[in-house]
C-alpha positions as CSV (number, residue, x, y, z in Angstrom):
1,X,-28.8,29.0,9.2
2,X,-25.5,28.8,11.4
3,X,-25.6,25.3,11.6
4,X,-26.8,24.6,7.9
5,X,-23.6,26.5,7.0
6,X,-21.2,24.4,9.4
7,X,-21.0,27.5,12.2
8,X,-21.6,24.6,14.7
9,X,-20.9,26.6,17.6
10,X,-22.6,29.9,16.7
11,X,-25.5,28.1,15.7
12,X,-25.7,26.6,19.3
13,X,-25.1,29.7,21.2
14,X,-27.9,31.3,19.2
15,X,-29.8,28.0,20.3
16,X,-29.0,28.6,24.0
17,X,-29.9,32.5,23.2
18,X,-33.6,31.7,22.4
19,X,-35.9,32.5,25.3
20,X,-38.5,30.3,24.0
21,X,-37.5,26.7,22.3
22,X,-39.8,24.1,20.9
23,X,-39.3,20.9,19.1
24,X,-38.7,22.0,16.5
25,X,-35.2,24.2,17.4
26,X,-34.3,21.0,19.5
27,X,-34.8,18.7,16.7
28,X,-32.5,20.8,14.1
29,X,-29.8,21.5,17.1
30,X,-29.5,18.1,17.3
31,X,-29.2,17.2,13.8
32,X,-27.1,19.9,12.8
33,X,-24.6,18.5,15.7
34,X,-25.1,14.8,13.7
35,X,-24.2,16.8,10.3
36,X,-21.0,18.3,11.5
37,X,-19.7,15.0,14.0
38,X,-20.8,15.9,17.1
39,X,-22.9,12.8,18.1
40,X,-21.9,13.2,21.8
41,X,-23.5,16.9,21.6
42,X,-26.4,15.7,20.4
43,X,-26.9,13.1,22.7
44,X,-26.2,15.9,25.5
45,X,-28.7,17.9,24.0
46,X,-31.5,15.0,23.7
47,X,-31.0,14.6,28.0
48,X,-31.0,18.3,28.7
49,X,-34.2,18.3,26.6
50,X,-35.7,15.1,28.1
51,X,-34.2,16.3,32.1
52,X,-36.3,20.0,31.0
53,X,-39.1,18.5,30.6
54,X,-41.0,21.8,28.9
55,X,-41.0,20.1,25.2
56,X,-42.2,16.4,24.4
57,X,-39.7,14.7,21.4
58,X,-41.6,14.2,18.5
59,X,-40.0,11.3,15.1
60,X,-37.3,13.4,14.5
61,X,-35.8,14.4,17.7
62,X,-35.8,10.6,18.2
63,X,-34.3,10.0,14.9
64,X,-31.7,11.8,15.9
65,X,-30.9,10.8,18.7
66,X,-31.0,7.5,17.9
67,X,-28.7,8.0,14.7
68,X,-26.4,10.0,17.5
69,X,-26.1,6.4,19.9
70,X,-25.0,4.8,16.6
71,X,-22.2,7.2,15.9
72,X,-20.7,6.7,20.1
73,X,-20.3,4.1,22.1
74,X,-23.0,4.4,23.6
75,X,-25.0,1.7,23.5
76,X,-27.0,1.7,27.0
77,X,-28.8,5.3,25.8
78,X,-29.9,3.5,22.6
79,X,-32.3,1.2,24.2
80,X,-33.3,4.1,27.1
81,X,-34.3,6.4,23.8
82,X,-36.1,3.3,22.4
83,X,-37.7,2.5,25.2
84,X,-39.2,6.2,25.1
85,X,-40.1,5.7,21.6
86,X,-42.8,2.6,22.6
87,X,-43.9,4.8,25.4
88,X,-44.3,7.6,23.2
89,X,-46.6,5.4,20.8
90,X,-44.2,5.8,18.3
91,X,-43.4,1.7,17.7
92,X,-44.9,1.5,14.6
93,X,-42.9,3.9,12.8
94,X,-40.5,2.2,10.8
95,X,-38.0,5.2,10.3
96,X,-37.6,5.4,13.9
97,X,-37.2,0.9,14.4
98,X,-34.4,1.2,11.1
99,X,-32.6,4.1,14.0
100,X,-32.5,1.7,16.5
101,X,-31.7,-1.5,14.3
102,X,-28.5,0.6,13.2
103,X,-27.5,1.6,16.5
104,X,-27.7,-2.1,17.7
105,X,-25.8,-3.6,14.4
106,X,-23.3,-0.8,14.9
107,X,-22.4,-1.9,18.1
108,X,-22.1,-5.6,17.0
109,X,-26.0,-6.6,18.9
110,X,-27.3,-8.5,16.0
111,X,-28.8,-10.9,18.3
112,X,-30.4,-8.4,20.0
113,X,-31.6,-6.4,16.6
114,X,-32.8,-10.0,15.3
115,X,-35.1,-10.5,18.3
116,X,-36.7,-6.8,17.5
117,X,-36.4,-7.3,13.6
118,X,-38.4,-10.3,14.3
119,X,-41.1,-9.4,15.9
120,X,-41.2,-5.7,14.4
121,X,-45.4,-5.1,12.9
122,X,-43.3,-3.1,9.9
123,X,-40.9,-3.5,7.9
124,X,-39.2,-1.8,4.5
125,X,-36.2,-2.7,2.6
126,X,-34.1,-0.3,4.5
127,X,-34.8,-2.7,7.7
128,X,-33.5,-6.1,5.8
129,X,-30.5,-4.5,4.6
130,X,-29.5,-3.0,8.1
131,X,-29.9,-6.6,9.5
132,X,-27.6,-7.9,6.2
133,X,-25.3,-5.4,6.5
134,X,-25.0,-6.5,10.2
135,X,-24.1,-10.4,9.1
136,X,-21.7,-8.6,6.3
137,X,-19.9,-6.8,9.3
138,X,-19.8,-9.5,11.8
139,X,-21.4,-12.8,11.1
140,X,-20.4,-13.3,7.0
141,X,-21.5,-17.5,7.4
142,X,-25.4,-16.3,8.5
143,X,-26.2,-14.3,5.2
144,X,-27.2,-17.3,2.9
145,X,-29.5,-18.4,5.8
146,X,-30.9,-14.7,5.4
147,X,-30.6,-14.3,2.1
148,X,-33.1,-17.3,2.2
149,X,-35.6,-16.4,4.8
150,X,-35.6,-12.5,2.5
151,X,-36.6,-14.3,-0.7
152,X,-39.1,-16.6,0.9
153,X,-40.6,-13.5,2.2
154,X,-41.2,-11.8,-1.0
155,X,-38.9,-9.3,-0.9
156,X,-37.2,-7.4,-3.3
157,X,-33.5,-6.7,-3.0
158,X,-32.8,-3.5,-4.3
159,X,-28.7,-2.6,-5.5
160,X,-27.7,-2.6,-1.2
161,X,-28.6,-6.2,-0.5
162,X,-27.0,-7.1,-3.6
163,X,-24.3,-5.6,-3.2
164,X,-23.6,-6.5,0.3
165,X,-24.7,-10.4,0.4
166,X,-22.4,-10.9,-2.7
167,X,-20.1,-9.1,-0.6
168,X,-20.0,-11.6,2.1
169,X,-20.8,-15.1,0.2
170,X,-17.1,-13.7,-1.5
171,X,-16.2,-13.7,1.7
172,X,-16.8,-17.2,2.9
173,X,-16.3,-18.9,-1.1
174,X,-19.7,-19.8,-1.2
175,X,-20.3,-20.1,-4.9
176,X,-23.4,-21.5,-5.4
177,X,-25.6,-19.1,-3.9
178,X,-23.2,-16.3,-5.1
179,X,-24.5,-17.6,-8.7
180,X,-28.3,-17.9,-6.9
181,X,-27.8,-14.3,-6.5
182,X,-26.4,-13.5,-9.3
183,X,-29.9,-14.9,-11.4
184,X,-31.8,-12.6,-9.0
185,X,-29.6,-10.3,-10.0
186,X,-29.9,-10.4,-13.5
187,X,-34.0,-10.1,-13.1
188,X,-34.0,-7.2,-11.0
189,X,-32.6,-4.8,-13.2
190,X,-29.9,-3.5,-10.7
191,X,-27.0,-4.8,-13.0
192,X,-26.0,-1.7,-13.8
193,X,-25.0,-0.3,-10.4
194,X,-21.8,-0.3,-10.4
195,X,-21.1,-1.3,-6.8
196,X,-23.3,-4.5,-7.0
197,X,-21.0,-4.7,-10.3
198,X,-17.7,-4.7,-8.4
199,X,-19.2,-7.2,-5.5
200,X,-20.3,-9.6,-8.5
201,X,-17.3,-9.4,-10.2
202,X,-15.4,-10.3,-6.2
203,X,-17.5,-13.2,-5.7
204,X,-16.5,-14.9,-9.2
205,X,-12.6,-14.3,-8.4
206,X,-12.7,-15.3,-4.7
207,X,-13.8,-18.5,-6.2
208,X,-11.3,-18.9,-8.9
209,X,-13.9,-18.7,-11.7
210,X,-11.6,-15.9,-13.7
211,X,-13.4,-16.3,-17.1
212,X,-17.3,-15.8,-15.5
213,X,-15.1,-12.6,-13.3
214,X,-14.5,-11.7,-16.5
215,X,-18.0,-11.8,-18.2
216,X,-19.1,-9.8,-15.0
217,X,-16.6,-7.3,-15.5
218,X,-17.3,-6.2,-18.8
219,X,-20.7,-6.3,-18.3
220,X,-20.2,-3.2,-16.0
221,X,-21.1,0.0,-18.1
222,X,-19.2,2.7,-15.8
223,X,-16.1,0.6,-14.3
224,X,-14.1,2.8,-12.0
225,X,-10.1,1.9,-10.8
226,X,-12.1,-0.5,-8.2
227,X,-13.7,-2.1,-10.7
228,X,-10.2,-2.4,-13.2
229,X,-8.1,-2.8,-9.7
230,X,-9.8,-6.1,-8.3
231,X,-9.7,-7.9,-12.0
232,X,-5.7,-7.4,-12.2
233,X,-5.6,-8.4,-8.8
234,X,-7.4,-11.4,-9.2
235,X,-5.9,-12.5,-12.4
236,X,-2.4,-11.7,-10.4
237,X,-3.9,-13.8,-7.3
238,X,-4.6,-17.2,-8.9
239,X,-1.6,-17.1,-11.2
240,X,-1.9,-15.1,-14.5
241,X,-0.2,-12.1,-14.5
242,X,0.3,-11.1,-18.2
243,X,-3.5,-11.1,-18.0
244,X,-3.2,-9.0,-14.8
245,X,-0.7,-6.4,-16.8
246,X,-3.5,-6.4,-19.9
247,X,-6.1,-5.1,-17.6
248,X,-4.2,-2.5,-16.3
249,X,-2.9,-1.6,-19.9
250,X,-6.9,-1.7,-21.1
251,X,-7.3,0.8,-18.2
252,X,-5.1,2.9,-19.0
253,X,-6.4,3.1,-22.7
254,X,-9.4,4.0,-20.9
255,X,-8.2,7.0,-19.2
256,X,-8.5,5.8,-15.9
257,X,-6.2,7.1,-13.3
258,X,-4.6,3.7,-11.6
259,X,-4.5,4.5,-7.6
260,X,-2.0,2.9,-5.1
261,X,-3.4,-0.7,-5.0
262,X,-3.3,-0.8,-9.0
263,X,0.3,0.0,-9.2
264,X,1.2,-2.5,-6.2
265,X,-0.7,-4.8,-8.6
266,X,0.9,-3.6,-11.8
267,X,4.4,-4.2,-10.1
268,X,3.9,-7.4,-8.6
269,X,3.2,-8.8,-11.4
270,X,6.1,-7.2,-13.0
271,X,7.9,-9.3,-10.8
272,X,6.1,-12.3,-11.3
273,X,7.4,-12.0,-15.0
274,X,10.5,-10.0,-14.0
275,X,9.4,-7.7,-16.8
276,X,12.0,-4.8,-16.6
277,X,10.5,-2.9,-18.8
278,X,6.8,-2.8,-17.7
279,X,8.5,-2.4,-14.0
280,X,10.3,0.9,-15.4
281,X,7.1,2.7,-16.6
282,X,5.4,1.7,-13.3
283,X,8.0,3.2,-10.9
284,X,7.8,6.1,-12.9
285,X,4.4,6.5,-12.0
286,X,5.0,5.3,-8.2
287,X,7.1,9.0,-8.4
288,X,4.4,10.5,-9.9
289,X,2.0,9.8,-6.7
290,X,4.5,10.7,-4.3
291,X,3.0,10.2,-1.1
292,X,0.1,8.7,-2.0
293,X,1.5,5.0,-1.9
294,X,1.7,2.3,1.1
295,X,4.3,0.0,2.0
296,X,2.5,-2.8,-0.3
297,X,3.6,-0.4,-3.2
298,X,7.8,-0.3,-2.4
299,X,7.7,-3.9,-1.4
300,X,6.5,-4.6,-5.2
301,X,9.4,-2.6,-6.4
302,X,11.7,-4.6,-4.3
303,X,10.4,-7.8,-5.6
304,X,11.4,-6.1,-9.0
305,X,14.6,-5.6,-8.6
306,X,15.6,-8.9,-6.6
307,X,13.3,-11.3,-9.2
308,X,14.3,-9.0,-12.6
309,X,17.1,-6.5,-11.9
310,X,19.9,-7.9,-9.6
311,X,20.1,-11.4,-11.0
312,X,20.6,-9.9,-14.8
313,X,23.0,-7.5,-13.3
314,X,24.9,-10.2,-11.0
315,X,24.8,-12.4,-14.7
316,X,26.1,-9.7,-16.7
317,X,29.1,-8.7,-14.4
318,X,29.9,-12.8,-13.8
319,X,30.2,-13.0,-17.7
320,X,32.9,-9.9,-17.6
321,X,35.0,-11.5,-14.9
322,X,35.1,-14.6,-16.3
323,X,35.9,-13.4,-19.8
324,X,38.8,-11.4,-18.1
325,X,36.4,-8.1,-19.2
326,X,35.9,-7.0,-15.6
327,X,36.9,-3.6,-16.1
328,X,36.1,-1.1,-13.4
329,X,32.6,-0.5,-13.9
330,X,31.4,-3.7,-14.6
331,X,33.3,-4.4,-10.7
332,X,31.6,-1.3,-9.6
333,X,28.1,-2.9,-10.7
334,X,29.3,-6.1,-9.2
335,X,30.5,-4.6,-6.0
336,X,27.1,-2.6,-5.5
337,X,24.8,-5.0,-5.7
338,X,26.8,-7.2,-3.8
339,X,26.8,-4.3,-0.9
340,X,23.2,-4.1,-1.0
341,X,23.0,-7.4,-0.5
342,X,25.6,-8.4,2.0
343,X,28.4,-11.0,0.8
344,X,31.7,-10.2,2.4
345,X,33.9,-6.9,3.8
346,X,35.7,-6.7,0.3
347,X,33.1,-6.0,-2.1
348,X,31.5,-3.8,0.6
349,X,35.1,-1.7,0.5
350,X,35.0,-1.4,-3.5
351,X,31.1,-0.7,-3.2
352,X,31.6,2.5,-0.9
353,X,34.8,3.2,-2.6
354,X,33.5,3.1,-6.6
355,X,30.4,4.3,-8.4
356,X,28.5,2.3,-10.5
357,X,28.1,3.5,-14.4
358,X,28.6,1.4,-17.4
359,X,25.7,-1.2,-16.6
360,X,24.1,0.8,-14.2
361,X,23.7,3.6,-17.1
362,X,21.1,1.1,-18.8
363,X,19.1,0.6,-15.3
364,X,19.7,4.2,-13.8
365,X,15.9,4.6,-13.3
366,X,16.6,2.1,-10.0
367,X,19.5,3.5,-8.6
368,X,17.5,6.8,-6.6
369,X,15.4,3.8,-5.1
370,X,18.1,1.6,-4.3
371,X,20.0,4.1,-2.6
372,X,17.3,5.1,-0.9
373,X,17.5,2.0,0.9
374,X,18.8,0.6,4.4
């Protein structure tokens, strides 16, 4: 109950407490240690039990503790556990070789978890997309090759697989399996999910192909800011950012809250356009997050102001010098920018010495940001 409830440690001194313990209060010590990220104290717990010698593990113990190497580094007491696993007679359990497979992949063995995927008596669909999601992790190039050898063995791929070798033939451009896939795909009836969704809709755009992106996208039913994110990005990415500003618009129509990689989208391609406006409604909503933005987000803004607002500005106070108009705040405009950006000891004199207000009035939604600058 203690552990069930997250009382890790009352739960274990209770454990310790018992004067009689069988596998079974081993087996749930353990995996309550898993549950609340304590890996190392369950892998403490499997050697005291195995150093005792008074209870034999049964399947779950070893689940356990194999799940526990795959959450350390340590690698070495995977294979030990395995190797009492084959001498418990156990081999030929799958849920205990998909443990193992994990614990290898996770530690970046995939030669080693090929060799005993390989030559495994059993295996389920949760055992083919452990060794895929090993190639995703670390060896992108070798998934069409296993993509291959999965079909010829008459497999199904269920929503993981799809997901995650669209995923990596994104990764390394390779189009036409991606489309290969993507027919599987469409005769599987896992269409819907919204993750194999997303990775579709990634493999079209890492490949340039915006319009079949596009089909894929709204052929999502439940599109989340992933979904709406990665299709501005991509139209941003390969050079059509009014189409990029329309999807984030559409999302928005939608009701869907933009995150921190949406707005460093939104804004960049504000800047692309050096569309003032658009990048006024967008920093408003970069205050909004507060905190909740990167350095990705700020540099956008910058891009703003140095694409859209400082060469308007820089225009507007050149055309009231030269038509002798250069009254004081159109200088005070002229000398700020200036300032900010460095010209000569005179204009950074009248910058610290005047404030900016007749042209900076129109673009006063900058000026906290600006100022808040180095």
């Amino acid at each position: 109950m203690y552990i069930k409830i997250g009382h890790l440690t009352s739960g274990l001194q209770l454990f310790d407490e018992m004067p009689d313990r069988n596998v079974v209060s081993w087996s749930v010590a353990m995996a309550g240690c898993i549950r609340n990220d304590c890996a190392s104290e369950a892998l403490s717990l499997f050697s005291r039990m195995h150093h005792e010698g008074f209870t034999k593990p049964n399947e779950f113990t070893f689940v356990s503790a194999l799940q526990a190497c795959s959450l350390t580094d340590n690698e070495t007491q995977a294979y030990q556990i395995y190797s009492l696993v084959v001498r418990s007679g156990l081999e030929s359990n799958v849920f205990l070789l998909n443990a193992f497979l994990t614990a290898l992949v996770k530690h970046g063995k995939l030669t080693e978890a090929l060799q005993i995927f390989e030559t495994s008596p059993i295996r389920d669909i949760v055992t083919w997309n452990t060794m895929m999601g090993g190639y995703l992790q670390f060896s992108c190039e070798q998934i069409p090759v296993f993509w291959r050898y999965m079909i010829c063995k008459g497999v199904k791929p269920d929503e993981f697989t799809f997901a995650s070798a669209l995923t990596g033939l994104a990764a390394i451009s390779y189009l036409q399996m991606g489309r290969q896939v993507h027919a599987h795909l469409v005769k599987s009836g896992y269409g819907d999910d919204i993750c194999v969704g997303n990775s579709l809709v990634d493999m079209y755009i890492k490949n340039q192909k915006l319009n079949e992106g596009f089909k894929a996208f709204d052929e999502i039913p439940s599109k989340d800011v992933c979904s709406w994110t990665q299709m501005a990005d991509g139209c941003l990415r390969w050079g059509e950012p009014s189409m990029a500003l329309a999807v984030v618009a559409q999302m928005k129509k939608r009701s869907v809250k933009p995150n921190k990689f949406t707005l460093a989208t939104a804004l960049n391609a504000c800047a692309c356009l050096t569309s003032l406006e658009e990048g006024k409604q967008f920093h408003g909503l970069r205050i909004k997050l507060g905190s909740d933005v990167d350095v990705c987000v700020d540099n956008a803004l910058l891009d703003i102001m140095h694409e859209g607002l400082l060469p308007k500005l820089c225009m507007n106070a050149g055309h009231l010098k030269k038509e002798g108009a250069f009254n004081e705040e159109g200088l005070h405009v002229y000398a700020f920018l200036l300032w900010k950006h460095g010209e000569n000891d005179l204009t950074l004199f009248v910058a610290r010495s005047l404030a900016a207000t007749l042209l900076l009035k129109k673009y006063l939604w900058w000026l906290p940001f600006v100022l808040s600058l180095d």
